[in-house]
N, C-alpha and C positions, 0 to 999 in steps of 0.2 A: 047461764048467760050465753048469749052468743054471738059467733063470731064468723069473721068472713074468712078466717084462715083454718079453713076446715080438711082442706084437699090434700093434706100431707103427706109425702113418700113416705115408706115402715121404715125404713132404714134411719129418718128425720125422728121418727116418733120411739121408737126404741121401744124399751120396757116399764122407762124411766117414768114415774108419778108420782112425783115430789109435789109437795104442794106450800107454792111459795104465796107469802100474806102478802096483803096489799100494799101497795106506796111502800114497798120495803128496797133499801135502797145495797146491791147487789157490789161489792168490793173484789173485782179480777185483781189477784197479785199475777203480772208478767213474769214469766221467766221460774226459778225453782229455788230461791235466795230464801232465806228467813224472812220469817216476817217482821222481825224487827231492822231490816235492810232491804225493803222493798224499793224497788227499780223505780216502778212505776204500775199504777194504780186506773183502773176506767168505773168511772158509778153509772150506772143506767137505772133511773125512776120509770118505772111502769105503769100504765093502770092495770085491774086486772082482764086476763087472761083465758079463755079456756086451757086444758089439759094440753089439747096438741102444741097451741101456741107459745105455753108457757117452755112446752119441751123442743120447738125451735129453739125458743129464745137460749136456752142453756147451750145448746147445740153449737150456737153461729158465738157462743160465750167463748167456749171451749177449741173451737175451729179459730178464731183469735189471739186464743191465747198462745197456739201448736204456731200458728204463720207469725207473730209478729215476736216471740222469743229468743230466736236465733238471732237477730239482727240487733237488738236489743243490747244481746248479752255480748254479741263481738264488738259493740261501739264503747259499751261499759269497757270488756276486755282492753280496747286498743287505748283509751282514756287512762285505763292503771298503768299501763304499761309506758308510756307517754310518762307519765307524773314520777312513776319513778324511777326511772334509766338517766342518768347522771349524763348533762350535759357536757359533754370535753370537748366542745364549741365557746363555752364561756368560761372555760377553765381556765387561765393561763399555761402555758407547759412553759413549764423551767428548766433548765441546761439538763441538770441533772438525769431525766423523766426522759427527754430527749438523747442524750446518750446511752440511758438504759434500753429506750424502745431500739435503737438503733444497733446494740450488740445485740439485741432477737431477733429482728425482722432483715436487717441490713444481707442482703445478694453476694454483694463482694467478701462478705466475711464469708458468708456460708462457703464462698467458693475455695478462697483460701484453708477453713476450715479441713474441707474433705478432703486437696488438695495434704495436708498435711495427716491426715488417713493414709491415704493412700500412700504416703513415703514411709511411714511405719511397716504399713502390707510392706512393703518392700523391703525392708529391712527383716522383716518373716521370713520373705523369699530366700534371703543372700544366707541368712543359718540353716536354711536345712539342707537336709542331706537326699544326694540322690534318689531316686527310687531303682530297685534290681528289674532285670528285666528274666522273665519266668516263659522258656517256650516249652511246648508239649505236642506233638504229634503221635498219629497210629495208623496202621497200613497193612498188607498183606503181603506176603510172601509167598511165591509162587517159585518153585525150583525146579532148574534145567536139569538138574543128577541124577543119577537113581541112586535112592536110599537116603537123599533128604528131603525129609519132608516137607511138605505147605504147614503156612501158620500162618501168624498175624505179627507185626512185629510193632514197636512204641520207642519212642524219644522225646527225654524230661531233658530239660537243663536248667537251670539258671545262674544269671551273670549277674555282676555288681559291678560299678564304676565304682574306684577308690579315689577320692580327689586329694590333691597334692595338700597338705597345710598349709603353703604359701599360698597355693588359689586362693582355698576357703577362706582366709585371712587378710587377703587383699578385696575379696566382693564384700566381706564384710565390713572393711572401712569406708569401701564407697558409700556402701547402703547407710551405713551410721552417718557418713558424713549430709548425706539426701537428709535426713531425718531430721538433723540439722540445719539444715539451712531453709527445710521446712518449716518447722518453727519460727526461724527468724524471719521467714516471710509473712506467717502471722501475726505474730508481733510487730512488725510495720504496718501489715492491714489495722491493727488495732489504733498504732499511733496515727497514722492516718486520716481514719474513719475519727477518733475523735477529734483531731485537728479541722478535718472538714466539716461535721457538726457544729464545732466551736464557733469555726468560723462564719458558718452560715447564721449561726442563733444568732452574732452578733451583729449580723450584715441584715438580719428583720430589726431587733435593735434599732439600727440604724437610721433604716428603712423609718420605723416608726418615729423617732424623734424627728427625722425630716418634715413628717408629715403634720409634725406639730407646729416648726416652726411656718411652716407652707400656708395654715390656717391663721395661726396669731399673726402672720405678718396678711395676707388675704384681711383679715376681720381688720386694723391697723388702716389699711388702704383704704376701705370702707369709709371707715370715718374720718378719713381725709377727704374722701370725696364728697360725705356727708356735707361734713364741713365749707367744701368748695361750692357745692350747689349752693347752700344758703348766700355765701357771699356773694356768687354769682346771682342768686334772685334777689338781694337786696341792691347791687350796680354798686359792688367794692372790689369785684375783681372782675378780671374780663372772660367769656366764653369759653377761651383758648385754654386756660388753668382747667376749665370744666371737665374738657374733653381730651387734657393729659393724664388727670386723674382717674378716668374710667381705662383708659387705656392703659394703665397700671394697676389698676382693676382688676380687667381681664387678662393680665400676663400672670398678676398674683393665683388669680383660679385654674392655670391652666396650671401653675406651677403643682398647685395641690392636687389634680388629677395626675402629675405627671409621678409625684409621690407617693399616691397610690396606686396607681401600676405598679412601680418600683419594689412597694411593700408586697404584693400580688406575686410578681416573680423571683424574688427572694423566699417566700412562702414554699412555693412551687420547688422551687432547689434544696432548700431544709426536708421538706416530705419527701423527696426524691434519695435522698440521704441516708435519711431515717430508714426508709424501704415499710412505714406502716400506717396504713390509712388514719387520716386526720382529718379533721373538717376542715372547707374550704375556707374559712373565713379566723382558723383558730389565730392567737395572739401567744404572746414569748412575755412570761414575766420578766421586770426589769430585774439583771444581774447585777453584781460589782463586779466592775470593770478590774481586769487584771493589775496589779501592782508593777509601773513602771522600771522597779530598780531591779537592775540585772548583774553580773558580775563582771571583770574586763572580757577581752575578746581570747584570751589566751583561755579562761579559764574556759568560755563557751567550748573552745576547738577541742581542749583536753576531755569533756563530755562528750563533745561528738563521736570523738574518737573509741572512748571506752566503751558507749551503750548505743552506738545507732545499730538498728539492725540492717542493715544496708549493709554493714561492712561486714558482718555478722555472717550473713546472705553470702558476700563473694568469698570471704575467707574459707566457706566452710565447701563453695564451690573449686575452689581452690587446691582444698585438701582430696576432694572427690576425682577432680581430674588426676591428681597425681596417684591415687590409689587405684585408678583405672589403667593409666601407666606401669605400674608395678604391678597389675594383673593381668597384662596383656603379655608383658614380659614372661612373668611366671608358665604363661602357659604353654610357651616354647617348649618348656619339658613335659615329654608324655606321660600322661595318667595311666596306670594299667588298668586294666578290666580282667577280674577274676572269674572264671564259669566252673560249673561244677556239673556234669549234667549225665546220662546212661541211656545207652541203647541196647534195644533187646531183642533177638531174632528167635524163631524157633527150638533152636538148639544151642542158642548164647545168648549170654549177656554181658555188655562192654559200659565200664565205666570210666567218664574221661574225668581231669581236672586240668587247667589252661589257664593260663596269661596270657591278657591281649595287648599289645603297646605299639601305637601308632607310630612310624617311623618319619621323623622331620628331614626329610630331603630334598621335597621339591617345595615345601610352604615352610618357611619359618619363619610365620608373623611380622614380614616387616612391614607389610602393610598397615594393619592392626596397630602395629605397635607407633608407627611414625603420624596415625590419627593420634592417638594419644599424645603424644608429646607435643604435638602443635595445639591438640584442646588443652591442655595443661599451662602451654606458653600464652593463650588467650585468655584461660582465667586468669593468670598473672596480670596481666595486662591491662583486664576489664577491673579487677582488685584496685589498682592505682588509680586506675581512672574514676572509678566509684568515690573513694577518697578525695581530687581533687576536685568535682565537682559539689561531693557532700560540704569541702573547705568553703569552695568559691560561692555556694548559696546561703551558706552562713555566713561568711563575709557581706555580700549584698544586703542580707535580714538585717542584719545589725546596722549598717548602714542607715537603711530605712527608721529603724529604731532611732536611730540618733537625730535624725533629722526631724522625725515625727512629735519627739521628747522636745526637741528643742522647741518648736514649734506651737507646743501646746502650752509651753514655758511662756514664750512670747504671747500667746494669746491671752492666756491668765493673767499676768504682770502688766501688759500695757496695751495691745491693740483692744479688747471686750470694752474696758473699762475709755476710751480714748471712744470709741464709736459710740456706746453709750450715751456720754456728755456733747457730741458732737450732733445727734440726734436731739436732745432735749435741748442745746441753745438753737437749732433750729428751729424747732417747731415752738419754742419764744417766742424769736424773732418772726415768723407768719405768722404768729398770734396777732402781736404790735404792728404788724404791717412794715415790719424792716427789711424783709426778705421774702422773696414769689413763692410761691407754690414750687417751682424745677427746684429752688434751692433745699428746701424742705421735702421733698420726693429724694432729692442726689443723696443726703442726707441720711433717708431712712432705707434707701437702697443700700446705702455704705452699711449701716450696723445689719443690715440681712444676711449680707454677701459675708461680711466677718462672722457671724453665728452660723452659719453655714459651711465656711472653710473652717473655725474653730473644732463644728461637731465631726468635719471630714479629718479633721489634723489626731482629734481625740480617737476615731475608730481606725487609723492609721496606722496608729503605734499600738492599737489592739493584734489589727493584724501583725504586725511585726513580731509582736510580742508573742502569737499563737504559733508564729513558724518557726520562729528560736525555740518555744518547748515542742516541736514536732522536732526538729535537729536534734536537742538535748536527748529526748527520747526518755525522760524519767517514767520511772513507772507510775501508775495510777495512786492516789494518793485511796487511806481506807474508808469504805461506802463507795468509793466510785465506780460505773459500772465499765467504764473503760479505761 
C-alpha cells in the first residue's frame, strides 16, 4: 500500500516494526497510575498505514504521552491535596484551641519565658566558685660574677581568691530572689495572656452577635419599607413615609457594614494575640458566657492579695535589694588571696607561699553601699504602691461588675420584654391606620437600640468578670492550656 509519508528521518523510524491491524482502536494511559486508576485516556482510529507511518504514529503517541504527564500528574497532585487538608477557615476555633495556640505561638511568653532562663543562669553564676589564677614564666640568666654561671631560670605560681561565707551567701539570696520573681513574672504573662485572649474571643463573640442583630433589624426595615411602597402605590399613605423609610433603610445597611468591620478588627486583635496564623475570615464557636456570681469584695481583695503575682514580683524584688545591701556591706571585709608558686635560678631554687588582703583605707564602700540602701528603699516603696494599685483596680472591676449585673437584671426583668410589646402594638396600630409610619419606625428603633445596649450590658459584665479573675489570679483549672 502506499503512502505519502515516506520521507521519514532514522531517528522517526527506529527499529521499531510492529504491525498494528486495521480500524484497531489504540488506548494511551497518561501518566504511570494503574490501570485500574487511569487519569486519563486518548483513542485514535486509523486507517491503515505503511511501516514508516505506522511507526510515526507510535512515536508522536509516545512524545504525548513524555510532554503531557507531568502536568497532568501535578493538577491530579494539587486536586488531592486540596481535598484533603482540613479547612480551619470553616472550623470554628473555640476558647479553648485559642488559648492553647496561644501558650505556643504567643512572642510575649516566649520572651518572658527566656527571660526566666536567664534568671536561673544567674542563679548558676552566684554558686560557683572562683576560678585560681595559674602564672608561669621562663627566661635566662646571664651573670656579672665569676664563677656563676648562665642558665635559664622559670617561675610557676598559682593563686586562689577565698570568698568570705557571708559574700557567697548574700549573692546567692539575690540570685535566688531574681529567680523568683522571674517566675512570678511568668506567671502574670500567663494570667495575662489568658485574660487578653479571653477577652478578645469574647469581643469577636460580640462582634458577631451585633452583626446579627445589624441584619434582622436591616431585613425588619425592608419590610417596612416593603410595606410603605405598596401603600404608597395604592394613595394610603403619603410619599414622605416612602422616603423615611429608605432612609432607614440605608442607615440599617451601613450599620451592618459598620459591624463587620468591627467583626474584622476584633479578628485582627485575637490573631495578633494568639501570635499563629489563622485564616482571614475564621469564626469563634459560641462559648457559655461566664457565671455572674462572684464572692463580696473583701473576699476578692483577700485573693488578690494572697495569689497575684504582681506582688509576688515586688516582694521578691524586695528581698533582692535588700540581700544586695547585705552584700555590699559584706564586702567591706577583705577576702584573702592564697598563692603558692617557685622560682628557679641556676644554682637555686625558691619556694614562696603568701596571703594577699586588700587594705580598706581609702574606699570602704560607701558608695556601693548607699546605692543599695536607696534600691532597697525603692523596692519598698514600689511594693506598696504595687498593692494599692492592684487594690484600686479591683475596686473599679467590681464596680463595673455591679453595674453591668445590675443592668442586665434590668434588661431581663422589664426593659427587653417592655420594647418588645411596645414594638408589636405599634406595628398594630400602622397596620389599622392608627398610627404613621415615624411612629412605627420610633418604635422599632426603640427595641434595636435596647437589644443592642442589652448585648453591650451582657458583654460588659463579661469583661468585668474576665478582669476580677486576671486579679484573683487562680490557677488554670485541669485540660486548660493556660
Amino acid at each position: 500500500m502506499s503512502c505519502a509519508n515516506t520521507n521519514l528521518p532514522e531517528y522517526m523510524i527506529g527499529n521499531l516494526r510492529e504491525k498494528i491491524p486495521v480500524s484497531q482502536k489504540i488506548h494511551v494511559q497518561v501518566g504511570d497510575t494503574p490501570k485500574h486508576n487511569i487519569l486519563h485516556s486518548t483513542s485514535i482510529r486509523y486507517q491503515p498505514f505503511c511501516q514508516n507511518c505506522r511507526t510515526l504514529l507510535i512515536w508522536k503517541i509516545k512524545y504525548n504521552m513524555q510532554l503531557h504527564s507531568w502536568p497532568i500528574r501535578l493538577w491530579w497532585s494539587i486536586f488531592l491535596l486540596l481535598a484533603i487538608t482540613p479547612s480551619y477557615a470553616a472550623t470554628p476555633l473555640t476558647l479553648n484551641e485559642a488559648l492553647r495556640l496561644a501558650a505556643i505561638h504567643s512572642p510575649a511568653l516566649a520572651d518572658v519565658i527566656a527571660q526566666e532562663r536567664g534568671a536561673n543562669a544567674a542563679l548558676t553564676t552566684a554558686q560557683a566558685y572562683p576560678n585560681p589564677d595559674l602564672q608561669i614564666g621562663a627566661g635566662r640568666s646571664l651573670s656579672k660574677h665569676i664563677g656563676i654561671p648562665n642558665g635559664h631560670t622559670s617561675v610557676a605560681s598559682l593563686s586562689q581568691l577565698v570568698e568570705l561565707p557571708s559574700v557567697r551567701a548574700a549573692r546567692r539570696q539575690g540570685a535566688e530572689a531574681g529567680f523568683t520573681a522571674s517566675e512570678a513574672v511568668v506567671s502574670d504573662a500567663r494570667i495575662n495572656l489568658r485574660a487578653s485572649v479571653t477577652q478578645a474571643y469574647f469581643d469577636v463573640l460580640r462582634r458577631q452577635e451585633e452583626v446579627k442583630l445589624a441584619t434582622v433589624n436591616h431585613e425588619l426595615l425592608m419590610q417596612i419599607r416593603d410595606r410603605v411602597k405598596l401603600k404608597v402605590k395604592v394613595g394610603e399613605s403619603p410619599r414622605f413615609e416612602l422616603v423615611k423609610a429608605e432612609v432607614e433603610v440605608l442607615a440599617a445597611k451601613s450599620a451592618v457594614k459598620s459591624a463587620e468591620l468591627r467583626i474584622t478588627q476584633g479578628r485582627d486583635r485575637l490573631r495578633a494575640l494568639i501570635g499563629a496564623p489563622l485564616a482571614g475570615n475564621f469564626k469563634v464557636a459560641q462559648e457559655k458566657l461566664l457565671p455572674p456570681d462572684l464572692p463580696e469584695l473583701e473576699e476578692l481583695r483577700k485573693d488578690l492579695l494572697e495569689r497575684q503575682p504582681l506582688l509576688k514580683v515586688a516582694d521578691a524584688q524586695t528581698r533582692r535589694a535588700q540581700a544586695r545591701v547585705q552584700l555590699e556591706r559584706n564586702l567591706r571585709y577583705p577576702q584573702p588571696t592564697i598563692s603558692v608558686g617557685s622560682f628557679q635560678d641556676p644554682d637555686w631554687k625558691q619556694w614562696q607561699v603568701g596571703v594577699t588582703l586588700p587594705l580598706p583605707l581609702w574606699n570602704r564602700r560607701q558608695g556601693p553601699i548607699g546605692e543599695a540602701v536607696a534600691g532597697f528603699d525603692r523596692a519598698v516603696a514600689e511594693k506598696q504602691q504595687a498593692s494599692i494599685n492592684l487594690l484600686g483596680v479591683l475596686d473599679q472591676a467590681y464596680g463595673r461588675y455591679k453595674i453591668a449585673k445590675n443592668q442586665v437584671l434590668i434588661f431581663e426583668t422589664d426593659l427587653m420584654h417592655d420594647a418588645e410589646n411596645a414594638m408589636k402594638v405599634a406595628e398594630a396600630a400602622y397596620r389599622y391606620g392608627e398610627r404613621g409610619i415615624l411612629d412605627f419606625l420610633d418604635a422599632q428603633r426603640v427595641l434595636r437600640t435596647t437589644r443592642l445596649d442589652y448585648l453591650n450590658a451582657r458583654y460588659e459584665l463579661q469583661a468585668a468578670l474576665i478582669e476580677i479573675a486576671r486579679l484573683r489570679a487562680f490557677p488554670p483549672n485541669a485540660g486548660e492550656a493556660l
